[in-house]
N, C-alpha and C positions, 0 to 999 in steps of 0.2 A: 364906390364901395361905401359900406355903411360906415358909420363913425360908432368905433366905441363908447365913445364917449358920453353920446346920445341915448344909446342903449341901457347905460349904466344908468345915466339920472333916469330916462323914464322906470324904467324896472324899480329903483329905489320909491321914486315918490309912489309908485304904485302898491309896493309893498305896504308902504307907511301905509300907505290909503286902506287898504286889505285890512292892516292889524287894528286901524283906529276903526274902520267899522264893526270888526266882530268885538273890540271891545264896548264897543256901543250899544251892541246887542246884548252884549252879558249885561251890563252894569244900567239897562235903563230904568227908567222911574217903577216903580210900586207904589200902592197906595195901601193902606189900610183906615179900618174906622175906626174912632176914636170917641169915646165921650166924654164931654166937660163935666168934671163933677161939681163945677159951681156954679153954671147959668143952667146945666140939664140940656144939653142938646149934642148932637153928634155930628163929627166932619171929620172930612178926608185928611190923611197926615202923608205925605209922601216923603220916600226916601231922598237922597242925593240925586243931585241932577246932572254928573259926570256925563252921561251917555250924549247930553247935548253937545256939550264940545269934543266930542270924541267924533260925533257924528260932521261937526261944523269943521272940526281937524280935517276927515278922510276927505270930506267933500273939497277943499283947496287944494290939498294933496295932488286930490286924480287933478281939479283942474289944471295944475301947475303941471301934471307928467302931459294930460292933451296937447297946451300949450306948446310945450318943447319939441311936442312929436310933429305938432302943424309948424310951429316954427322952422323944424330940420327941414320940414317936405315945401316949405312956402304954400301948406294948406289944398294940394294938390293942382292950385289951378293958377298957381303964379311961376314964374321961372320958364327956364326952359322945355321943350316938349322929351315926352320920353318916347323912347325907341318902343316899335311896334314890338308884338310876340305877349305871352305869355304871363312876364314880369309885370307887364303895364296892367293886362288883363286882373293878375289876382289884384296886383294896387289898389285899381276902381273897386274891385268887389271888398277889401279887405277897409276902404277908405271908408264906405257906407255900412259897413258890419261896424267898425271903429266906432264914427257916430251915432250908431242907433245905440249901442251899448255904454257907451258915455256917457248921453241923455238918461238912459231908464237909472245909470246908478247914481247919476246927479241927485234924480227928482224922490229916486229912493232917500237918497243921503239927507235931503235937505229937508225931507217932506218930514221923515220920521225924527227930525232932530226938531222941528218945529212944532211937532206934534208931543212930542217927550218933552218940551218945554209949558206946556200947557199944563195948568194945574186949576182944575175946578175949587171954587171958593163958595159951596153950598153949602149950607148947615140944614141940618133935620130936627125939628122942635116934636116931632111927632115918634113917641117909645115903637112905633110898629113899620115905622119906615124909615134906611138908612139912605144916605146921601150915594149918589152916583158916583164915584171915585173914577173916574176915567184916564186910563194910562195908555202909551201907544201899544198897538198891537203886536206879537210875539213874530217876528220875522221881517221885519223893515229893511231893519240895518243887515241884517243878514242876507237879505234879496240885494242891497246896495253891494255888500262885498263880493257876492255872487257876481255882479255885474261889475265891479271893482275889478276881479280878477280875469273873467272874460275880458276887460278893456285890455287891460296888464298886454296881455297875451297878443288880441288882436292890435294895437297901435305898433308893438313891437316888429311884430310879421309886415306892418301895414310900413314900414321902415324900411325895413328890410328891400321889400321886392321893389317898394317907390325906387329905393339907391340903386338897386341892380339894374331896373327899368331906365334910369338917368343914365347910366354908367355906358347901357348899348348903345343911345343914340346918336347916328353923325349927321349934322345936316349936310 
């Protein structure tokens, strides 16, 4: 039988993970330009950089709910054998949906916090051309929580049937 318990932390960390991404995505970098009115020349000024650690938060988050979830399961390939039927069948299918979708929201999470951390340092000396202000793209963290909560969902299922699938087998 599955453990409440287990159930609770993963859902919990995953939530955190969920809200710290889409806060990641409201609150990431902007740039705008700027001119020095005492050397003459123009550069990028960017707002607060919250969105990185909001990003860098969700990202631990989910890994710490996978963690728990491979931990309960001993990673699918340690322990005892589970009882044929059904249960074991969705496990496997639900074990490899679990990591494909962990991976995309990691590399979402990480990639866009690392991108959002990036702040170009070019100045424009020339009145008819402004600097590149380069900021991350508008759906990162948002694709991360999209995959944040598909994880949510599928580790929790992937829990579920592993226990029920453990719970048949008699050797």
């Amino acid at each position: 039988m599955a453990s409440k318990l287990v159930i609770i932390a993963i859902i919990v960390l995953d939530v955190i993970a969920f809200g710290l991404a889409v806060a990641a995505e409201q609150r990431r970098s902007t740039a705008h330009i700027v001119t020095d009115p005492d050397a003459d020349y123009k550069y990028c000024q960017y707002n607060s950089d919250i969105a990185t650690g909001y990003g860098i938060g969700a990202f631990f988050c989910l890994l710490a709910g996978q963690a728990i979830a491979m931990a309960a399961t001993k990673c699918f390939c340690c322990g005892q054998a589970l009882g044929p039927g059904g249960s074991r069948a969705c496990a496997i299918m639900l074990f490899i949906v679990c990591w494909l979708t962990f991976f995309i929201a990691e590399i979402c999470l990480l990639a866009g916090s690392a991108r959002n951390a990036y702040h170009t340092k070019y100045r424009s000396f020339y009145e008819d051309r402004a600097p590149s202000c380069e900021t991350l793209r508008k759906g990162v963290f948002a694709a991360g929580a999209a995959f944040t909560f598909f994880t949510a969902i599928v580790s929790n299922f992937y829990y579920v049937f592993y226990s029920k699938a453990k719970g048949t087998f008699r050797p």
